[in-house]
C-alpha positions as CSV (number, residue, x, y, z in Angstrom):
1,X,117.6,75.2,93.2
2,X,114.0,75.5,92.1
3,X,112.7,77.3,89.1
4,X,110.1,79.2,90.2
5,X,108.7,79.8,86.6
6,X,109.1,77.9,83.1
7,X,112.6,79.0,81.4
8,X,112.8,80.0,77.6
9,X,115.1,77.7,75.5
10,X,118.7,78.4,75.3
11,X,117.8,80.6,71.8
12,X,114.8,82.6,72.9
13,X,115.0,85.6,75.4
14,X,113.4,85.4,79.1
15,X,114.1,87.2,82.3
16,X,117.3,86.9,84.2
17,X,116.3,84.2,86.3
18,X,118.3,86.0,89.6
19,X,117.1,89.4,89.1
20,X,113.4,87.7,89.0
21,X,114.2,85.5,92.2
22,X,114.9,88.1,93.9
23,X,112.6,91.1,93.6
24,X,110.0,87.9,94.3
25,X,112.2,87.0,97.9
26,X,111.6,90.8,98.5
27,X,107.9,90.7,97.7
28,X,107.1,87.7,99.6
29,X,109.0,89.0,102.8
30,X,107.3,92.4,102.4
31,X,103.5,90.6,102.2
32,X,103.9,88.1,104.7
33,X,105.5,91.0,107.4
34,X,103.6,94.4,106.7
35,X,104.9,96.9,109.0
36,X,108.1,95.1,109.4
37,X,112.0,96.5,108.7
38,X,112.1,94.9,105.5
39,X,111.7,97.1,102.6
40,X,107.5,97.6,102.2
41,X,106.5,96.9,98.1
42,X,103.6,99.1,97.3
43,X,101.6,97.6,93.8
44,X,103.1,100.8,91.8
45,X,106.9,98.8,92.6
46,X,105.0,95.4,91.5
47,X,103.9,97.3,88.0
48,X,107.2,99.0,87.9
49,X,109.4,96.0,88.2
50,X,111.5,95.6,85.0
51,X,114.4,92.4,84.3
52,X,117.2,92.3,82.3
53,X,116.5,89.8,79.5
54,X,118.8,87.1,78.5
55,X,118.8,83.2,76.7
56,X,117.4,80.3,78.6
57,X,115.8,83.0,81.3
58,X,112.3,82.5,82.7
59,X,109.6,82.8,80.4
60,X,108.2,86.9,80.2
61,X,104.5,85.8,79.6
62,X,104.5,83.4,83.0
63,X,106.7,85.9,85.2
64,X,104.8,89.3,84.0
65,X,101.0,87.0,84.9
66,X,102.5,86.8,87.8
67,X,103.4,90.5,88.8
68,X,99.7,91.2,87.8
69,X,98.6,88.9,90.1
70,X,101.0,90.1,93.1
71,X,99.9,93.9,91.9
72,X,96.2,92.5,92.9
73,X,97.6,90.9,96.2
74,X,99.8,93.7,97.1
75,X,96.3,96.3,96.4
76,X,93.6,94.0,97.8
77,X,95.7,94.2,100.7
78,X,96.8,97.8,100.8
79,X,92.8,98.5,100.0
80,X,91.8,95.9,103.2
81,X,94.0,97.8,105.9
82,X,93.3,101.5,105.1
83,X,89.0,100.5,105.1
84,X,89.8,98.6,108.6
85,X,91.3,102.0,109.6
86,X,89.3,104.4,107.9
87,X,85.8,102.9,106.6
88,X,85.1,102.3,103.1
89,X,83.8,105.5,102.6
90,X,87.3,107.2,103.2
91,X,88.8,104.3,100.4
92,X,86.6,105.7,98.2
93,X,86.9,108.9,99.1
94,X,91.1,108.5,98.9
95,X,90.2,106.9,95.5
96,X,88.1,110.2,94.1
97,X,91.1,112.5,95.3
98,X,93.9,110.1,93.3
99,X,91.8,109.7,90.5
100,X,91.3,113.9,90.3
101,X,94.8,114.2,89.6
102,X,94.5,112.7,86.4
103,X,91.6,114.3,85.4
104,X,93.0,117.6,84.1
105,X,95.2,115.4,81.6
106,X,92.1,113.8,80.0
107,X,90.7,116.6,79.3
108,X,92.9,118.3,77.4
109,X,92.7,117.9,73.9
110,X,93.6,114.8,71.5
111,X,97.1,115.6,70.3
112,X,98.3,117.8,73.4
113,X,97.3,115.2,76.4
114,X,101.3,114.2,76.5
115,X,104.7,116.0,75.5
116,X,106.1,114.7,72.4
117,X,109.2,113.4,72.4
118,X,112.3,114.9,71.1
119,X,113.1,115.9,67.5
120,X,113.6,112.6,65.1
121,X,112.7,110.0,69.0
122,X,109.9,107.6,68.8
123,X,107.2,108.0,71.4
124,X,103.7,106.1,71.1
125,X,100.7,106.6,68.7
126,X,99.0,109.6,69.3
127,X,95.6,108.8,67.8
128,X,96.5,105.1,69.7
129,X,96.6,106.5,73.2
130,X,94.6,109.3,72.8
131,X,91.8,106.2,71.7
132,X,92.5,104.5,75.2
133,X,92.4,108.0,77.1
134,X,89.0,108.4,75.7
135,X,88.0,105.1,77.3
136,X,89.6,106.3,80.8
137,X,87.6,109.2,80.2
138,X,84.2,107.3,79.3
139,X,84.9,105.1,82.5
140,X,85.5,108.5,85.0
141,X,82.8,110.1,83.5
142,X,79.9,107.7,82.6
143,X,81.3,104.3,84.7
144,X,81.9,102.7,80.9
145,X,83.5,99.6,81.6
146,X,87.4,99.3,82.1
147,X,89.8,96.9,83.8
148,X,93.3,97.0,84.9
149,X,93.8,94.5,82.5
150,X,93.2,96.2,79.6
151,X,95.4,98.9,80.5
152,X,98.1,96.1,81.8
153,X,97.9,94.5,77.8
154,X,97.6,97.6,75.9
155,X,100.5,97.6,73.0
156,X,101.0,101.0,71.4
157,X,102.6,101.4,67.5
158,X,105.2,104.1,67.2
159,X,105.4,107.4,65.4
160,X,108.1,110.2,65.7
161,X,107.4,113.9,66.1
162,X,103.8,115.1,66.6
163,X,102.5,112.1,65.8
164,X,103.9,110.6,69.2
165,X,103.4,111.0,73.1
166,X,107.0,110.8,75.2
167,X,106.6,106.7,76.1
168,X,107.5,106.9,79.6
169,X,104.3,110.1,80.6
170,X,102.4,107.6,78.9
171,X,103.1,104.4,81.0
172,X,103.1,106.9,84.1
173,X,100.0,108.1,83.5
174,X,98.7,104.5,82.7
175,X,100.4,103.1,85.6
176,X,98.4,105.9,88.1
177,X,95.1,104.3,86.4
178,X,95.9,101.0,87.4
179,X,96.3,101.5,90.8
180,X,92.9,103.6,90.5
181,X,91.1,100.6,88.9
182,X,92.5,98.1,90.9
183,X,91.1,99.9,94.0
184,X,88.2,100.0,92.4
185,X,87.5,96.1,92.8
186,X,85.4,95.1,95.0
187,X,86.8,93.7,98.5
């Protein structure tokens, strides 16, 4: 069998090698037969997708390039059928309506925009994410640059009570803006 990406040595950590193989099997099926039986893959699954890790598995930094790369395919395509359907005016029209939802959440204010997370959890940087909501906000509001990218490699320290936003609100919410951005792209 194959590799289909570089492995880690035998005493660093990588992704199960099966569990990688085969969300990519399921991928590839579901982009080369839209419509078909086979389970569809929307770009959310792609940015979703999560591996156990273990010694010797493939390498994180090549498999997650990857997944950003499929996330593209899998939204340049999504993007390409609804305009042949619907115009590009509906896209972005569908786009405004998505990206409305988050709105309310950006404009609450810094220190409230998330729950915190339970007494004595970790949860993510408050001043942290509230600094990268302000740059969502500056690129709704004022077209500031912003790419999926930087939302994709964003790396938040970690604080405990009300110093910290609940971790997985966060990536939800971050995960919705990605999909927003990468509509965004010109086809």
């Amino acid at each position: 069998m194959t590799d289909l990406f570089p492995r880690t040595n035998k005493l660093r950590l990588g992704y199960k090698t099966e569990q990688v193989a085969e969300f990519f099997d399921q991928a590839r099926l579901a982009y080369e037969r839209p419509g078909s039986p086979d389970p569809e893959v929307s770009p959310l699954d792609v940015r979703r997708a999560a591996f156990d890790l273990k010694h010797g598995g493939y390498s994180t930094a090549a498999v997650d390039a990857a997944l950003d790369r499929l996330e593209l395919a899998f939204s340049t395509r999504t993007r390409d059928i609804f305009v042949r359907a619907n115009g590009q005016d509906e896209w972005m029209k569908n786009l405004a309506e998505r990206a409305q939802v988050l709105y309310p959440r950006l404009r609450r204010p810094a220190g409230a925009r998330f729950d915190h997370p339970a007494t004595f959890k970790r949860g993510y940087d408050v001043r942290q994410v509230d600094a990268i909501m302000a740059r969502i906000t500056a690129f709704f509001d004022t077209g500031q640059p912003l790419v999926a990218d930087e939302l994709r490699a964003v790396a938040f320290g970690s604080k405990t009570g009300k110093r910290a936003y609940d971790e997985r609100t966060v990536d939800a919410f971050l995960a919705r803006t990605v999909d927003i951005l990468l509509g965004v792209i010109p086809a």
